[in-house]
N, C-alpha and C positions, 0 to 999 in steps of 0.2 A: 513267497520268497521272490527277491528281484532276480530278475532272468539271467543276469549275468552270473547269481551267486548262485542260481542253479547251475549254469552250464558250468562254473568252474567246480563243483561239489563233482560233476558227471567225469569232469578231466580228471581229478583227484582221485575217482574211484577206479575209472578203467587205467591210471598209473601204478596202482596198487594194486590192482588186478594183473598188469603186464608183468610189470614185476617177480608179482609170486608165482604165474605161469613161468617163466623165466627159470625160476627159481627149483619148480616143482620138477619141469623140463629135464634140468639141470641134475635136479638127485635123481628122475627117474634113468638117466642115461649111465652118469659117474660115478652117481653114491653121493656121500655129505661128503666125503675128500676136500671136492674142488672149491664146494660154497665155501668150506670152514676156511679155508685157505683165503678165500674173498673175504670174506667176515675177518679175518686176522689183520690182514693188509688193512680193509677201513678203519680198525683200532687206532692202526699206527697214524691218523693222520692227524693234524690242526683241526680240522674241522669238524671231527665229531666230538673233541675234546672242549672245545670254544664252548659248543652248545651243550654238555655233559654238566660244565661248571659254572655255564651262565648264571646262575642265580644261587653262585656262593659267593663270599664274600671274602677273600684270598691274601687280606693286604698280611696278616700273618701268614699264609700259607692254604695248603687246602690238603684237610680232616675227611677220608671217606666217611668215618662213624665220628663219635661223642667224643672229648678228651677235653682234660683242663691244662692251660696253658697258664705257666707262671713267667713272665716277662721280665726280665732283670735290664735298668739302666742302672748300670755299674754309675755311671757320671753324674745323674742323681740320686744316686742311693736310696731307689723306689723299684716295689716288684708291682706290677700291673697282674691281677690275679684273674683270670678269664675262663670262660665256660666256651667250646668251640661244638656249637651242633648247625654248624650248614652258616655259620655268620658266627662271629664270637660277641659275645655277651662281657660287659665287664662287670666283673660281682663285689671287687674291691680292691684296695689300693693299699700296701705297706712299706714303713720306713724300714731299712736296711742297714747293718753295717756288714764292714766286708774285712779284705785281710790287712794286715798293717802296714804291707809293700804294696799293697794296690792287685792293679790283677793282670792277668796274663803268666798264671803257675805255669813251671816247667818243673822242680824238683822236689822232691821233698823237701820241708822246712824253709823253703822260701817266705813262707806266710803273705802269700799271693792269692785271690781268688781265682778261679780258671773261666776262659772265656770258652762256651760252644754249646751245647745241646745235651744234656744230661735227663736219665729217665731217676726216679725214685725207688729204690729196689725194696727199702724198710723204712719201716716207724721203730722208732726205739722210743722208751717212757723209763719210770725210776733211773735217771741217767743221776750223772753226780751235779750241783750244782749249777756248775759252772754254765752248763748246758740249758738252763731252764727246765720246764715240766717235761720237754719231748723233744724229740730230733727226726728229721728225714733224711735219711742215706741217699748220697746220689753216688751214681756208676762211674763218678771219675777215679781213674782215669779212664776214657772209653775207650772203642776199637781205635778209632782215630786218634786219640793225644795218645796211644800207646805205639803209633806209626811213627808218630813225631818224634819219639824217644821221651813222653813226660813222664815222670813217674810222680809217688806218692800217693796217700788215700785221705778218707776220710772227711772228705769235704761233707759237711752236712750243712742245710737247714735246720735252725734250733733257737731259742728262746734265750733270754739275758737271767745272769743270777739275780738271785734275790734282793743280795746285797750291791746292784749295780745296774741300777734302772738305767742308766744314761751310757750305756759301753760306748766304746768308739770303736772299737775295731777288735779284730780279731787275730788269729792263728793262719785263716783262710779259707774258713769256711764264712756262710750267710747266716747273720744272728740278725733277731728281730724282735722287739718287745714281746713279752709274755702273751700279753692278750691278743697278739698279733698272730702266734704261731698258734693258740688257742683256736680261734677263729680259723685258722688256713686249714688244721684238722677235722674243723666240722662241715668244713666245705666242700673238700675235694676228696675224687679217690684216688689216694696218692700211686696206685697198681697202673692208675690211667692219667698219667700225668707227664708233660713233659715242661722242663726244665731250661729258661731262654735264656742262657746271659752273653749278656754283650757290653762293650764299652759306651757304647751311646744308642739311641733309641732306635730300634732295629728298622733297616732300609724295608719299606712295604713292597710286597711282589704284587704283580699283575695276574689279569686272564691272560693275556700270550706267554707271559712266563710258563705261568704252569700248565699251560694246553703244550706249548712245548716239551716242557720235560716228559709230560703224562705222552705221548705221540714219538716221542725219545723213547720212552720205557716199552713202549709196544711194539717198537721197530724194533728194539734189543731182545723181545721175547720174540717176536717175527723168526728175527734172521735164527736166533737157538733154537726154535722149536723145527724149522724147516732145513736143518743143517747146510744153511749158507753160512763157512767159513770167515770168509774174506770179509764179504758184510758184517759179520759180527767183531771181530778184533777190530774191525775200523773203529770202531764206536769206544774203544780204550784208549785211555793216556798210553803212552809210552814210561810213565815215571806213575804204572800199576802199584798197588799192592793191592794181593789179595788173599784170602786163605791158601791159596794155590801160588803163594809168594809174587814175585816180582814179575812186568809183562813176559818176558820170555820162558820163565817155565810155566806162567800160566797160559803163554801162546803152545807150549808144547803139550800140554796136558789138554785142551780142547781141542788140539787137532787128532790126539788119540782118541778121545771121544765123539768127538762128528764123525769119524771116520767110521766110524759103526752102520752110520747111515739108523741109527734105531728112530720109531716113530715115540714121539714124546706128546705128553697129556701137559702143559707146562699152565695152571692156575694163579693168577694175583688177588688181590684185593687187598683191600683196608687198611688203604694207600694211606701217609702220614708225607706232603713234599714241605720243608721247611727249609728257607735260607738260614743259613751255618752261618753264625755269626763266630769270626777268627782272627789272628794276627799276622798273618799271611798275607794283606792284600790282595785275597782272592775271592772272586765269586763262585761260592763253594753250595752245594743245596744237598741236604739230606734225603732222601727216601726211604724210608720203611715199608715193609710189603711184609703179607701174610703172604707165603711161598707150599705150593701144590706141585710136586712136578715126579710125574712116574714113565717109566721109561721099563724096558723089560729085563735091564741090567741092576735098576736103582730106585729107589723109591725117596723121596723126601719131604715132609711137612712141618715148617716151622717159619720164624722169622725172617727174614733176610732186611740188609741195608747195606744201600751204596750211595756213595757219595760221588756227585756228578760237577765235575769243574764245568764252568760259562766261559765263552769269552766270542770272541767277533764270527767264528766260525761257528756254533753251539754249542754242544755237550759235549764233551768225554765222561767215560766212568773213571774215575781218580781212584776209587779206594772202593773195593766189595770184599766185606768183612760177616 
């Protein structure tokens, strides 16, 4: 070995050495308290997040696990149908029609497609013709277009009648040739799916974007889990909404729960961050999070998502639903 790369193999060992002396120091004096607390704080920052996602590939967004990603340009009336495991894959390409007002639904019977981020709750099959062989149910309206005041349902993915190979449009849902919707059911698992429509071909995200957001999301479980108050409402719109309604009862409802002072176990994962594509002219980003958080008052485990406005100063949470 050349002498240098020994010596520097020797600085490398006794830094890792100092370190976990440091470290070991450190639990034998305090406990794991203080490290976990250090270890929290380096979550939150750009720089471990840069090198976390270094070698995903993000321009859709970035998938901690596996998901299929179906892609809608509404303005070419094509769905880009994609496999996302660490880079997305594309597996095929489908022609589309859409509603016969075009898109941007707000009410029922508008016969508008909806622009945003939609998951697959069912497959339906023996539907009536009209439908084709099958249909996939999507969750509009969601948490979000039900903030906006949208209403209506129904929107599906589904196949062209028999007797109308060539449809043009629709009610307001997504119709697609038969052997189209055929093939999307052998492909994907519609339970893991998410749903992208947009008016034109969606703006690609960066690694600072999402080291950002991801370094955002850690400081907002930072400042919760360590009942810093003030730190954490900072990191809210003012124009909230959330389960806990509007900023100011949900500012009064977490300062009666910090104020407990309780120690909190607060776990993420199987992060989902997607730019929201909307008609709002705003830079709007999804997050979805598998949510752990037990406390000696509250226990909870399930989904959580919040939705995080951009703009020149960074993030706010806009909406946690």
């Amino acid at each position: 070995m050349p002498k240098f790369l020994y010596l520097l193999s020797i600085i490398f060992i006794s830094s890792i050495y100092a370190n976990m002396f440091s470290i070991l120091d450190s639990y034998r004096k305090d406990g794991i308290r203080p490290i976990e607390k250090e270890l929290d704080r380096y979550l939150a920052t750009t720089e471990y997040w840069k090198k976390k996602i270094s070698n995903s590939d993000v321009r859709f967004g970035w998938y901690e696990r596996a998901v299929y990603l179906l892609i809608l340009d509404t303005n070419k009336k094509n769905t880009a149908v994609y496999k996302y495991q660490n880079k997305p894959k594309l597996l095929f390409n489908m022609s589309i029609v859409l509603g016969s007002n075009g898109v941007g639904k707000k009410t029922e019977g508008d016969h508008r497609t909806p622009i945003g981020i939609y998951r697959i709750t069912q497959k339906k099959e023996h539907l009536l013709d009209i439908y084709g062989p099958l249909a996939f149910v999507t969750n509009y309206p969601n948490s979000i277009d039900r903030t906006l005041s949208k209403d209506g349902s129904g929107i599906w993915i589904h196949g062209f009648p028999p007797n109308k190979p060539n449809k043009s449009f629709t009610k307001g849902c997504i119709a697609t040739p038969n052997i189209n919707i055929l093939k999307l059911d052998k492909t994907i698992d519609y339970r893991n799916t998410l749903v992208i429509i947009s008016s034109k071909k969606p703006i690609e995200s960066t690694h600072k974007e999402i080291a950002g957001i991801m370094a955002f999301i850690y400081k907002w479980r930072y400042d919760w889990k360590y009942n810093f108050i003030d730190e954490y409402l900072s990191l809210y719109s003012k124009d909230l909404i959330s389960t806990n309604g509007d900023f100011e009862h949900f500012s009064r409802h977490k300062h009666s729960v910090f104020s407990r002072k309780q120690k909190k176990i607060i776990r993420l994962n199987n992060f989902q961050v997607t730019r929201y594509p909307n008609t709002l002219n705003k830079k709007i980003w999804r997050v979805s999070m598998d949510e752990y958080y037990k406390a000696s008052s509250y226990v909870y485990k399930g989904k959580k998502i919040i939705y995080l406005l951009q703009n020149r100063d960074g993030f706010k949470i806009w909406r946690e639903l």
